[in-house]
N, C-alpha and C positions, 0 to 999 in steps of 0.2 A: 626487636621482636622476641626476644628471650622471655619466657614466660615458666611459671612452674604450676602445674593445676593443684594446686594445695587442698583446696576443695575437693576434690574428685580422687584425690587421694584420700579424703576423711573421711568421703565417701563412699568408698568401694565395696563396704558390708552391700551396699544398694544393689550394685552390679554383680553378685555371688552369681547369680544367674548364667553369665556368661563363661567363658568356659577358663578362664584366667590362672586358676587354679589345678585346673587338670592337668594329670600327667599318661603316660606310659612308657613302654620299653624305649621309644626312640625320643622320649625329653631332654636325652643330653646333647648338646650342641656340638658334639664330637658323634653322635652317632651314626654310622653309615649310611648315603642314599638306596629309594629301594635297589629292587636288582631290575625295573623296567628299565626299555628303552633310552638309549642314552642320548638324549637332544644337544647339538653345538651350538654355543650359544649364536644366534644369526643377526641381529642386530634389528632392522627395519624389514624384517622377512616374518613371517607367522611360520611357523612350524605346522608337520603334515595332519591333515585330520587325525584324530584321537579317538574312533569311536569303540574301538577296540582295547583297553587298555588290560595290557597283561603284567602279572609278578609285580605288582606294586601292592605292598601291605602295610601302609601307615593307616590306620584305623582312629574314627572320631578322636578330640582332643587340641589340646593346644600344646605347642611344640616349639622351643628354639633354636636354632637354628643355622649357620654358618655357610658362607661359601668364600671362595677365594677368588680375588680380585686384584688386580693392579699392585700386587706386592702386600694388600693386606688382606685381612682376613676380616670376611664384613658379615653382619651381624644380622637376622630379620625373625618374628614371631608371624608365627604360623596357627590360624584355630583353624581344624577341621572340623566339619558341621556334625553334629548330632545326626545320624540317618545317611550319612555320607557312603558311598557305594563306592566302592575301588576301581571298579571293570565300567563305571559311566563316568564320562565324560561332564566336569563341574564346574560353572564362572568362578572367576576370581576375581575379588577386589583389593585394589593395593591402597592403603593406604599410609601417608606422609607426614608425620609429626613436622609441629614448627622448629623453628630455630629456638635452640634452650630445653626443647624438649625428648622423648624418645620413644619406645615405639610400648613402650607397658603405658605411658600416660595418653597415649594415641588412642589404645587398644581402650581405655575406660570416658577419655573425651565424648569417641565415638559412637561407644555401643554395639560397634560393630558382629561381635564375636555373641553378642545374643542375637542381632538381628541375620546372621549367619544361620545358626541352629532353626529359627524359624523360617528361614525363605531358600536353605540347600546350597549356599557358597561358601568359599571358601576367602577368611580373610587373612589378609595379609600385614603386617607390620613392618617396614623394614626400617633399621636404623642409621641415621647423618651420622659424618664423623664429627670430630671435636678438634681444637686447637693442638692438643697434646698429640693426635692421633694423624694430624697432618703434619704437624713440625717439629713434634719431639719436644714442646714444650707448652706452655699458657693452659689456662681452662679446660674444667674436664667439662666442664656443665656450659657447652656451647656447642651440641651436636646441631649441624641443618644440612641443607643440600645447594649442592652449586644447580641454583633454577637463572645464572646468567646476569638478570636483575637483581638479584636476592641469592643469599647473605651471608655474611659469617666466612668462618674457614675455609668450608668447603671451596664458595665461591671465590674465594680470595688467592686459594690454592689450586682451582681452574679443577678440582676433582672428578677423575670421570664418571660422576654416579650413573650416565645414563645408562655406559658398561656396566656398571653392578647392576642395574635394573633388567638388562640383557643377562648375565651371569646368573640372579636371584631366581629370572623364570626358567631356566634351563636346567636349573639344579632343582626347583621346583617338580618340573614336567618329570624327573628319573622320580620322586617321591611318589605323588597324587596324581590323580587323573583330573584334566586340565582340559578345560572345550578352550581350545586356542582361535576362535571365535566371542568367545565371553571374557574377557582379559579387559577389564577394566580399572581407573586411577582415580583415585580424590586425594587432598592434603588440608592442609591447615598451616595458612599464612606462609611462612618460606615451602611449604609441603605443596599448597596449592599455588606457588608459583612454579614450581619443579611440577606440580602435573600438567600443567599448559606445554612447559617442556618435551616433557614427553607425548602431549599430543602432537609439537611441532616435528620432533624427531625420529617418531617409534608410532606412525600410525599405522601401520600393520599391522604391529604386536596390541596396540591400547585401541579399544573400541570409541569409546569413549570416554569422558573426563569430567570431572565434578569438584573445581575448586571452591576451599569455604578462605574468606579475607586473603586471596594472594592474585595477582596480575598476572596477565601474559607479557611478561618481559623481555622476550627473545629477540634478539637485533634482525636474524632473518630468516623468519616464520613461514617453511615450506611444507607442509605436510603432505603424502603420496596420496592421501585420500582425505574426503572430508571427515570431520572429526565431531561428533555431536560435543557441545557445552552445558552443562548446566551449574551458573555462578554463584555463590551465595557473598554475600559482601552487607555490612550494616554502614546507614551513610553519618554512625556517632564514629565508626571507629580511630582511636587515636593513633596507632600501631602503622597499619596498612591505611592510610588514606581513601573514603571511597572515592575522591575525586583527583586521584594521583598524587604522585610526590617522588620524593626520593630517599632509599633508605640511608640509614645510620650507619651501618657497620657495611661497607664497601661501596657505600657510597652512588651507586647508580640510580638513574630518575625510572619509574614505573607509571605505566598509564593509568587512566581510571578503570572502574568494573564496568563504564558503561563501552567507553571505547576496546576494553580488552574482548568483552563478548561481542561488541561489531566487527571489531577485524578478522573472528572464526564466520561471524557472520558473513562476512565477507567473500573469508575463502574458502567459504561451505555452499557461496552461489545460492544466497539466498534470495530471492528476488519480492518476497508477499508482505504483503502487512506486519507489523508487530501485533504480536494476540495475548491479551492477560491469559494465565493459564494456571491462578493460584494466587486466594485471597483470603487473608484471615486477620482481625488484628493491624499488628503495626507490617505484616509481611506479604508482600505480591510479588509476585512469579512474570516474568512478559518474556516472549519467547520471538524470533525473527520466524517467517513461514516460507516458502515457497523455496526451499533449500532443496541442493541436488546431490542426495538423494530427499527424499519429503523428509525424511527420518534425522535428517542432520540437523537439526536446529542449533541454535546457539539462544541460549537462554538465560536470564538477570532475575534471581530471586533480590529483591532488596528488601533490606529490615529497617524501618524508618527510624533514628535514633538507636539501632541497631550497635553494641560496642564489636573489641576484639572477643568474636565467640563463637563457639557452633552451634546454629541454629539449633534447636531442642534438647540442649543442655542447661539450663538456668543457673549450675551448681560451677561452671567455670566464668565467670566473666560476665553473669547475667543474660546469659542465654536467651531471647525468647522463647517462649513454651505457643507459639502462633505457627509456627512452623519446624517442621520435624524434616530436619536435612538427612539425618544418614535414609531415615524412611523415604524419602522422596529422590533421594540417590538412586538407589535400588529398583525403584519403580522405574525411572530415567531411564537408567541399567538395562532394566530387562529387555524395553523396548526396541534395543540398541543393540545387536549382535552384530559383530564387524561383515562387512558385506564377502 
């Protein structure tokens, strides 16, 4: 699954828009959290309404970042939105670089951090460790996350990212002002395996979830409440199989994208039809209905011939340009505030 966006590195003159480049006072990753409120980290608990937020002064921009973890010190980029208000209450979207990758070629795969500045959230980057950084030795360039199924060091080393995902928003909330209601996940490939994770383990904290090419891999998939999906998966890809397999590097078997979105479908109590819900091109959208709550869908974008890519990227992997996944994340997003 190790990938390098070489492309989207060449390209990044494209993306100036985004806020990649920006700095200010708090750009050093040693710089001090604000002086708000200081949230513990709670694990599968949402923290108190926020509508109030006081003494937080990180102002628009992009920012990296640090917190401490399990004995190490873990890594995540931060863009604040252009227009972003200190004292209101703001979604967050987290998003998961693959296996091989990191959270600046996430941050440009994406687009996230323009489409941020245009629609008032807050994104998120945060970074997998490496080989070197779990054993003191091997590859630097094999960052991912233990998503269980999927891959790499992380998973190999049983690391507990879902704690640093706990630890990330905690030290987050003393920064920015955070609706702990709009706390949302997406990834890419071991990213979006580890956000299925987090929907199984942390549905309090993650509203909902938006994997692009990664499974619900998790042996035993409990979530405290239902959890909306929406999947993106192309069925060329040779990486992530759309029709299951099992990975390379730790070796566990992973289901398809169609039975990973029926079994949220499943434990989302959804009882109605399947309903197209997005057609263009080589890409449609089919959604499960009559979920409990109506809101919870579990939903299968497929890309027909579709490779390893993010939907409306063309510049990594041949992207379709038929469908625009971070834009139709967002929209998913909105609809979807944790109950």
């Amino acid at each position: 699954m190790r990938f390098r966006l070489l492309a989207l590195a060449a390209s990044s003159l494209l993306l100036t828009a985004t806020a990649c480049g920006s700095s200010s006072a708090e750009d050093d990753t040693d710089a001090p959290p604000g002086s708000g409120p200081q949230l513990p980290v709670s694990g599968d608990v949402a923290p108190a309404d926020r509508s109030a937020c006081t003494g937080l002064t990180v102002t628009p921009g992009t920012y990296d970042w640090t917190v401490e973890h399990g004995g190490r010190t873990r890594a995540f980029r931060v863009h604040v939105p252009t227009g972003y208000d200190a004292t209101k209450p703001t979604p967050v979207v987290l998003s998961f670089h693959g296996f091989g990758s990191n959270e600046e070629e996430q941050e440009l795969l994406t687009g996230f951090s323009r489409l941020a500045d245009a629609e008032g959230f807050i994104a998120v980057y945060p970074r997998g460790l490496n080989f070197a950084e779990v054993y003191g030795r091997g590859e630097a360039d094999t960052r991912g996350w233990n998503a269980e199924a999927c891959c790499g060091p992380a998973q190999i080393g049983n690391v507990d990212d879902v704690g640093f995902v706990d630890a990330l928003l905690a030290d987050l909330d003393t920064r920015v002002c955070t609706d702990p209601r709009r706390v949302f996940a997406n990834g890419f490939s071991n990213g979006g395996f580890f956000s299925y994770r987090l929907a199984c383990e942390r549905a309090q904290r993650i509203a909902a979830i938006a994997p692009v090419s990664g499974m619900e891999g998790v042996t035993d998939c409990r979530p405290s409440r239902p959890v909306p999906v929406l999947h993106f998966h192309g069925t060329g890809d040779e990486t992530i199989f759309y029709d299951g397999g099992s990975n390379v590097i730790g070796g566990k078997p992973y289901p398809s994208a169609p039975d990973s979105v029926r079994r949220f479908a499943e434990l989302n109590g959804c009882q109605g039809p399947q309903q197209q819900t997005y057609q263009q091109g080589n890409s449609t959208c089919v959604a499960y209905t009559g979920c409990q709550p109506e809101s919870a869908t579990a939903s299968l974008c497929t890309v027909t011939g579709g490779k390893h890519a993010w939907p409306g990227q063309p510049l990594y992997n041949g992207g379709t340009t038929d469908l625009d996944a971070s834009l139709q994340m967002w929209r998913f997003f909105q609809a979807r505030p944790r109950p």
